[in-house]
C-alpha positions as CSV (number, residue, x, y, z in Angstrom):
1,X,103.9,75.6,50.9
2,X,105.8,77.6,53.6
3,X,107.5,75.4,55.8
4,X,107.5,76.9,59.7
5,X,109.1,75.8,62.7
6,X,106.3,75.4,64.8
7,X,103.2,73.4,63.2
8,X,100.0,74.9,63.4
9,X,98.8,72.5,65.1
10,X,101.0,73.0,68.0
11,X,100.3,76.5,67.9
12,X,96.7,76.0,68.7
13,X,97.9,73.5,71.3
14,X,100.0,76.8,72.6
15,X,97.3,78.7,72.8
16,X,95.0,76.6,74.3
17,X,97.5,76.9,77.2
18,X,97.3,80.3,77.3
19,X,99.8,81.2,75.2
20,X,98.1,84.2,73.4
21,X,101.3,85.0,70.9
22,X,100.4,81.9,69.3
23,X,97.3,82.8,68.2
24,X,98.9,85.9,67.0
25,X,101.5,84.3,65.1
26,X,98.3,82.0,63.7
27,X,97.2,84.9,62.6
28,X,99.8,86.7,61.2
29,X,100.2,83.5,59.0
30,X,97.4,83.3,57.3
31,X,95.6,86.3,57.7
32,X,96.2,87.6,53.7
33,X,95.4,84.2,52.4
34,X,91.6,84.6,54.3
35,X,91.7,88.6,53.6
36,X,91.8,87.3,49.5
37,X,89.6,84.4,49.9
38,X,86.4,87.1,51.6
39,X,87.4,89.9,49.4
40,X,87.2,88.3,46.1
41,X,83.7,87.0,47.0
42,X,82.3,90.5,48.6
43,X,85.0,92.7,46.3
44,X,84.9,95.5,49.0
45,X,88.0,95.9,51.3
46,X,85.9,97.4,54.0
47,X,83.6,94.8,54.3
48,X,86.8,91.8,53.2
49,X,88.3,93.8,56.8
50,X,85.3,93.6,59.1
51,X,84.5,90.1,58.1
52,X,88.3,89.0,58.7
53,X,87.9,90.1,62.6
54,X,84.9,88.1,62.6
55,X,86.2,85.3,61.5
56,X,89.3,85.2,63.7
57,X,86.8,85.9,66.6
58,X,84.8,83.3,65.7
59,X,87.9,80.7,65.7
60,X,89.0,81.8,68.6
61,X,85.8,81.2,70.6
62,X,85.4,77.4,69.1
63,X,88.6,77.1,70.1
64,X,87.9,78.2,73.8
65,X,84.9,76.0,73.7
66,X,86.9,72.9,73.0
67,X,84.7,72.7,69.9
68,X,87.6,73.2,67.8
69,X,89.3,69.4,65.8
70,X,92.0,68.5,66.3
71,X,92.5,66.2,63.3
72,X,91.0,69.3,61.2
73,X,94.1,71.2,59.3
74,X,93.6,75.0,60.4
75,X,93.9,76.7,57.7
76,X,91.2,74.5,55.4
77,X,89.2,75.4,58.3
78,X,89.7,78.7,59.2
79,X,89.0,79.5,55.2
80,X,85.4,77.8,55.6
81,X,84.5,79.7,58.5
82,X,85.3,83.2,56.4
83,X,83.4,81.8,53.4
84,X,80.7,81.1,55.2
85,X,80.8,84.9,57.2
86,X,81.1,86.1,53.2
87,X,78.0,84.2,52.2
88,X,76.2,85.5,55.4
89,X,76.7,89.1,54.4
90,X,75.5,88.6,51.3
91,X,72.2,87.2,52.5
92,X,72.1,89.9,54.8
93,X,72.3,92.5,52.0
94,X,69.1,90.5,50.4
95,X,70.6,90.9,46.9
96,X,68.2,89.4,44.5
97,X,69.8,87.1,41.7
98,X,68.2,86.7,38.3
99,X,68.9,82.9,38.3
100,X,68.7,81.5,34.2
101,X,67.9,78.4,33.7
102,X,69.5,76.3,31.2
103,X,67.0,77.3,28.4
104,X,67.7,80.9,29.1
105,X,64.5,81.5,30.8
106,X,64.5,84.0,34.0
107,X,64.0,81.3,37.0
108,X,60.4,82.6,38.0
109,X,59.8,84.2,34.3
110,X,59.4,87.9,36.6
111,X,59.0,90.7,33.9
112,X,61.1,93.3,34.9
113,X,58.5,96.5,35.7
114,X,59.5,99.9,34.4
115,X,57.1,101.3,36.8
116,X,57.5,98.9,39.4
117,X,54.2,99.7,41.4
118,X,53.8,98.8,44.8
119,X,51.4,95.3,43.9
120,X,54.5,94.1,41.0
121,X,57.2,95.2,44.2
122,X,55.1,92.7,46.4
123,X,55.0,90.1,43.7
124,X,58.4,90.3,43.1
125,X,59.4,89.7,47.2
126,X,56.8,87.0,47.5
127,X,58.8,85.4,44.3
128,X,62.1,86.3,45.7
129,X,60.9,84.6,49.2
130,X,59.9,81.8,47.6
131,X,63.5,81.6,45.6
132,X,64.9,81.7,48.7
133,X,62.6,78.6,50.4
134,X,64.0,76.2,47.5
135,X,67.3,77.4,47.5
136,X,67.7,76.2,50.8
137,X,66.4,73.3,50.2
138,X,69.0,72.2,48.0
139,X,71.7,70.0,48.8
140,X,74.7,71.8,50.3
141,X,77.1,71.5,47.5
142,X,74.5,72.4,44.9
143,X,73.1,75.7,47.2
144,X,77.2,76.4,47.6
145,X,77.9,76.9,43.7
146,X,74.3,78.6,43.3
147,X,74.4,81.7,45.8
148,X,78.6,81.9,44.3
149,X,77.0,82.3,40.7
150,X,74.2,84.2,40.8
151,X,74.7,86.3,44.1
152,X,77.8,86.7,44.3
153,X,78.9,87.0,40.6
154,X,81.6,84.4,40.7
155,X,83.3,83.1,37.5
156,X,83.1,79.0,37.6
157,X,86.8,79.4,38.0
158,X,86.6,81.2,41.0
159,X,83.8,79.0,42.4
160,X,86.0,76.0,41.5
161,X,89.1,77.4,43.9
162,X,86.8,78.6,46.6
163,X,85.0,75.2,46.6
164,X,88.2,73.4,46.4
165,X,86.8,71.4,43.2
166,X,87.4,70.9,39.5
167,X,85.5,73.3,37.3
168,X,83.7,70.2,35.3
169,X,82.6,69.8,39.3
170,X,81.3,73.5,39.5
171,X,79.6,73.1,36.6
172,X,78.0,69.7,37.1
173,X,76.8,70.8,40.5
174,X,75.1,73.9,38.8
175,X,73.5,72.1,36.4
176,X,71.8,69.9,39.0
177,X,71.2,73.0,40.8
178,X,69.2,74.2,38.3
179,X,67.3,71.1,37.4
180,X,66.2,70.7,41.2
181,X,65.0,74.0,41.7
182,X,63.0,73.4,38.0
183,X,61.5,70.3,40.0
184,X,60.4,71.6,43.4
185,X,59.0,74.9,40.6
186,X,57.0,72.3,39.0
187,X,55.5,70.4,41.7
188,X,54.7,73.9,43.6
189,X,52.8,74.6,40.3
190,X,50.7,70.8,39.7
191,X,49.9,71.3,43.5
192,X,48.6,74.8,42.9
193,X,46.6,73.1,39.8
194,X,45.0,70.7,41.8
195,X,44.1,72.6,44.6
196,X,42.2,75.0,42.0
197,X,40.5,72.1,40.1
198,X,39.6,70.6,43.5
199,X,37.5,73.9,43.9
């Protein structure tokens, strides 16, 4: 660790008084280490760019709003805030994972269609929809380590440093991932049962 003259901490405590070269020199300290971080999760400079001005505007306005803590270390912070922008784009790009489950089977079993006419297209974004629906309702951690897999392509390594957690952790919170989504599939499915025997 690097260690500066002036804290970051009392940088932000600068700039909060106006002191705009502060947040410069913020910025100028840690803007690689956040350029790496979004660019090794959407692997496009362009993109790893754009999102790094996003993220520094979007510190910069919780910081104007008071919303910004004190206690909180910046750079920890700051790091979330351009993982979350680098999740965000991905869900904006509506890339559709094939998410295996632990027995090897395709999440939703979807055969792939050669053809792929318009009713198998609609099937296939009704699926992907309702992918989406339990994926959210996953617990944070286990949604984190999900969308990093299978969206984003990201080695349980990789996941492991972005997350800040052991890969045994990665792993385990896959797993559990996986095994909650395979609930909430099967109680969709006895619920469609029951509603066709009640018929």
């Amino acid at each position: 660790m690097k260690k500066y003259k002036i804290s970051d901490s009392e940088l932000i405590t600068q700039y909060k008084k106006g002191n705009e070269k502060a947040f410069e020199e913020l910025t100028n300290r840690h803007k690689n280490k956040i350029f790496t971080t979004i660019l090794l999760i959407v692997k496009d400079s362009e993109v790893a760019e754009d999102l790094l001005q996003e993220t520094f505007i979007k510190a910069i306005k919780t910081i104007h709003s008071g919303r910004y803590n004190e206690e909180g270390k910046f750079l920890p912070w700051i790091s979330r805030i351009a993982h979350n922008m680098a999740i965000d784009y991905f869900r904006k790009q509506k890339r559709y994972p094939t998410i295996m489950m632990e027995d090897g089977s395709n999440v939703f079993n979807t055969l792939e269609f050669a053809e792929n006419p318009y009713e198998n297209s609609q099937i296939q974004k009704e699926e992907h929809a309702r992918l989406r629906e339990l994926i959210q309702n996953l617990p944070d951690t286990q949604r984190e380590v999900l969308m990093m897999r299978h969206y984003m392509q990201l080695s349980f390594q990789e996941i492991a440093e972005h997350t800040g957690v052991s890969i045994n952790t990665a792993l385990g919170r896959m797993r559990y991932a996986l095994i909650n989504l395979r609930k909430q599939m099967n109680q969709i499915d006895k619920n469609y049962e029951k509603k066709n025997q009640s018929r």
